[in-house]
C-alpha positions as CSV (number, residue, x, y, z in Angstrom):
1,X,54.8,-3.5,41.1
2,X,51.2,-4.8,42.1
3,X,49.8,-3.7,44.7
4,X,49.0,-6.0,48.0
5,X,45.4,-6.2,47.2
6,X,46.4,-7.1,43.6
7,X,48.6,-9.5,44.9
8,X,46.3,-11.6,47.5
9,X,43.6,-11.6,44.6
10,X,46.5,-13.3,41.8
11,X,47.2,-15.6,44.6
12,X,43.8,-16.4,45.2
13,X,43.0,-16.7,42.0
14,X,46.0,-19.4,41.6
15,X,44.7,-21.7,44.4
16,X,40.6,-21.1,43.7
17,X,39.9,-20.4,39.8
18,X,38.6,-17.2,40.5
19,X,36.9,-16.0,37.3
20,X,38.7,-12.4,36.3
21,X,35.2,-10.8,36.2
22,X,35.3,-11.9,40.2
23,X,38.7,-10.8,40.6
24,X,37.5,-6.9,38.8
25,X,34.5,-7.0,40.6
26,X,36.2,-7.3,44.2
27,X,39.5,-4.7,43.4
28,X,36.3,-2.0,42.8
29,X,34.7,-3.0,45.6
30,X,37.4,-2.8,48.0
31,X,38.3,0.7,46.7
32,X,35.3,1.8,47.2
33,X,35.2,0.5,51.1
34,X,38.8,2.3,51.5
35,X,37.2,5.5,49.7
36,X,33.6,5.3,52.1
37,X,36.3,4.4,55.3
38,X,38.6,7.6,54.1
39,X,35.2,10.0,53.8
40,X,33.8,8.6,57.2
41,X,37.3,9.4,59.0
42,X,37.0,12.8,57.5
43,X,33.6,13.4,58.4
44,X,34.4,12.3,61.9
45,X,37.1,14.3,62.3
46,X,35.0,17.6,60.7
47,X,32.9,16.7,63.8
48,X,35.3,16.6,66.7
49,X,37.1,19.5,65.4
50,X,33.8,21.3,65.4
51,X,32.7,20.1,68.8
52,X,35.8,21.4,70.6
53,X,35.6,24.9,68.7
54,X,31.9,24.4,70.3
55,X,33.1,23.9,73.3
56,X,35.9,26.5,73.4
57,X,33.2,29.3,72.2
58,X,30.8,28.5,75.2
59,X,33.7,28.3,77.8
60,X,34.2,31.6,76.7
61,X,31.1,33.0,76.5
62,X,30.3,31.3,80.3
63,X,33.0,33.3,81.1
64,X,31.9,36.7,79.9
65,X,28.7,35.7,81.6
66,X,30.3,35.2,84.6
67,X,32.2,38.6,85.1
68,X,29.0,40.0,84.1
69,X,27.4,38.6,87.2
70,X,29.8,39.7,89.0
């Protein structure tokens, strides 16, 4: 069973003579978009992940400090 990319593209195709060359050429292109938005999610979740162990580690180490002071 086609996918729903596949499928808008044969449809398309039907109504606007897309050459099949066209047709190739977009199905690539939009995997690669979904594969660059998949990495960039990733990447972006690597980074808030990382900023609240950040954050965690100096709340701790503010609070060492501060029974230090003390």
């Amino acid at each position: 069973m086609p996918d729903l990319m596949t499928e808008k593209l044969i449809r398309l195709n039907q109504t606007k003579q897309l050459s099949p060359k066209l047709i190739r050429n977009l199905r690539e292109r939009g995997i690669e978009i979904l594969l660059f938005l998949a990495a960039l999610s990733s990447v972006a979740t690597m980074a808030a992940i990382i900023f609240f162990l950040l954050r965690e580690i100096s709340g701790i180490f503010q609070g060492i400090l501060i029974r230090l002071e003390k």
